[in-house]
C-alpha positions as a Markdown table, in Angstrom:
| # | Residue | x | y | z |
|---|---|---|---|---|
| 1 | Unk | 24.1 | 88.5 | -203.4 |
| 2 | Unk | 21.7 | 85.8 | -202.0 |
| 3 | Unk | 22.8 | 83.4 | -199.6 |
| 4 | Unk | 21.3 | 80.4 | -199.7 |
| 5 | Unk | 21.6 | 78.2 | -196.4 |
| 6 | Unk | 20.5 | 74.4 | -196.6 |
| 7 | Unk | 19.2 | 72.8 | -193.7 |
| 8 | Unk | 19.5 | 69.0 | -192.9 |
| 9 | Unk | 17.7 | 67.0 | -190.3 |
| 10 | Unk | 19.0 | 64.7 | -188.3 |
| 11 | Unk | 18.0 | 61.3 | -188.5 |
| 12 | Unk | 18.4 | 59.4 | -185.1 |
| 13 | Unk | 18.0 | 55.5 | -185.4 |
| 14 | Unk | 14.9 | 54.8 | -183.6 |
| 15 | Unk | 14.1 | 51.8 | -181.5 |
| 16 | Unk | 11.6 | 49.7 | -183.0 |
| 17 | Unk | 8.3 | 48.9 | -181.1 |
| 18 | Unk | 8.4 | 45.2 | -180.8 |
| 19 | Unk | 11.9 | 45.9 | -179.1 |
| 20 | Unk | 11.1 | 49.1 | -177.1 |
| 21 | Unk | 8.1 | 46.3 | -175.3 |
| 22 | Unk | 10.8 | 43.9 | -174.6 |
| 23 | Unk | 12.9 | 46.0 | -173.0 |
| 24 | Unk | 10.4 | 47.6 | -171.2 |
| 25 | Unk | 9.4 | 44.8 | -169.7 |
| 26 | Unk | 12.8 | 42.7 | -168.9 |
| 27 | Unk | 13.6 | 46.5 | -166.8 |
| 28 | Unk | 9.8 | 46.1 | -165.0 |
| 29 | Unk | 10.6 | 42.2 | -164.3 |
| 30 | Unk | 13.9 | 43.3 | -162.9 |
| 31 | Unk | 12.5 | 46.0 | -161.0 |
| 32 | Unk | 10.0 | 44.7 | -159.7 |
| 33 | Unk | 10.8 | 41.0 | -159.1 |
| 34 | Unk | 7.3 | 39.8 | -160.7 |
| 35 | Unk | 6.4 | 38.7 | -164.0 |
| 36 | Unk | 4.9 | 40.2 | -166.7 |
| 37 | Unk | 1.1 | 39.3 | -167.0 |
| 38 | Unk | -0.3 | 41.8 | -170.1 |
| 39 | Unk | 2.2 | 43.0 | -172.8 |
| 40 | Unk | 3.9 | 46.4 | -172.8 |
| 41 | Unk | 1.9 | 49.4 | -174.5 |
| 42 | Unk | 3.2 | 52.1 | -176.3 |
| 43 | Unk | 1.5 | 55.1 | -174.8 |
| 44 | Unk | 3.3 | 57.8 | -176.6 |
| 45 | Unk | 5.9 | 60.3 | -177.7 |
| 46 | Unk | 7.8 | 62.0 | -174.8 |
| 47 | Unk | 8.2 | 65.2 | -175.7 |
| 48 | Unk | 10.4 | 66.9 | -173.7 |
| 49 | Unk | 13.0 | 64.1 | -174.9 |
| 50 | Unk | 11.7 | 62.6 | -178.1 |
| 51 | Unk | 12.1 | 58.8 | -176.6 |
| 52 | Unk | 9.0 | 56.3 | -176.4 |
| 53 | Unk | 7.0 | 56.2 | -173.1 |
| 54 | Unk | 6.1 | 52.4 | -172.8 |
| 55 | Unk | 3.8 | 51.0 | -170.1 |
| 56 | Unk | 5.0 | 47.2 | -168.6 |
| 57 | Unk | 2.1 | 45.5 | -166.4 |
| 58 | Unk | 3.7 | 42.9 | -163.9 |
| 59 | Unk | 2.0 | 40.8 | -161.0 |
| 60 | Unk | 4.1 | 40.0 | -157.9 |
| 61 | Unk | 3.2 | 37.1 | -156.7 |
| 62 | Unk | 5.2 | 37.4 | -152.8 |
| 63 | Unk | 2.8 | 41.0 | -152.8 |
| 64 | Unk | 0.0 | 39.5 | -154.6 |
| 65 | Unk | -0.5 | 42.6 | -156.5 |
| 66 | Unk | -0.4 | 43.9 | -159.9 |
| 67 | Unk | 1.6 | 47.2 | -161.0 |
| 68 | Unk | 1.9 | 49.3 | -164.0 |
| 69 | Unk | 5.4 | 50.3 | -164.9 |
| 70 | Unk | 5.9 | 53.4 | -166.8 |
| 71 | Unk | 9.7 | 53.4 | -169.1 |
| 72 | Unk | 11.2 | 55.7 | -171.4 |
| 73 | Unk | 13.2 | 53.6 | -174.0 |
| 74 | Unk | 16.1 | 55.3 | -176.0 |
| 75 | Unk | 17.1 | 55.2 | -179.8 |
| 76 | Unk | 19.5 | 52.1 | -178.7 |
| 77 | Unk | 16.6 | 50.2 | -176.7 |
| 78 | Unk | 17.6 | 50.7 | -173.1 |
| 79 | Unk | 15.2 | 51.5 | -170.6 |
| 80 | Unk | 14.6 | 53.5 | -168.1 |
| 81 | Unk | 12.1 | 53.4 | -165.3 |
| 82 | Unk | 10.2 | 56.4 | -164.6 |
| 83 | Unk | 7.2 | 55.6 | -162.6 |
| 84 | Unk | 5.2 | 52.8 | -161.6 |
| 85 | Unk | 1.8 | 52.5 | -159.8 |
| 86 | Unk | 0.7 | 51.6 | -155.8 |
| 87 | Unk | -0.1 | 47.7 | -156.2 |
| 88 | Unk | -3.7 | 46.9 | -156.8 |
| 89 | Unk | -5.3 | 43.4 | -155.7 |
């Protein structure tokens, strides 16, 4: 007797990229207090939680400096701020 054991994957709804930017950089604005001055990259795949790692770039002008914040957006578009950079003139 054969048993025959089907295995489905799970589809998770994934956040698409033009929003995963946008919310990337609205959190790096917040953060930050600065505005955005390049648009948001998608750098890659985090793997140890399957989200999108999204860079934001934002210049504050009281610092006059420029920063690179790193996000990790989930399936339902919310970020969440993992790192940024020292400010660079």
């Amino acid at each position: 007797m054969a048993l025959c054991l089907s295995v489905s994957n799970l589809t998770f709804a994934e956040c698409n990229d033009f929003d995963a930017k946008m919310a990337s950089d609205e959190s790096a604005e917040k953060l930050m207090g600065g505005k955005v001055f390049k648009r948001a990259l998608i750098l890659k795949r985090h793997l140890p939680s399957k989200r999108k790692e999204v860079a934001s770039y934002v210049y504050v002008k009281a610092d006059g400096l420029y920063y690179t914040v790193y996000a990790l957006i989930n399936s339902k578009c919310k970020a969440e701020i993992i790192k940024r950079t020292n400010g660079k003139h």
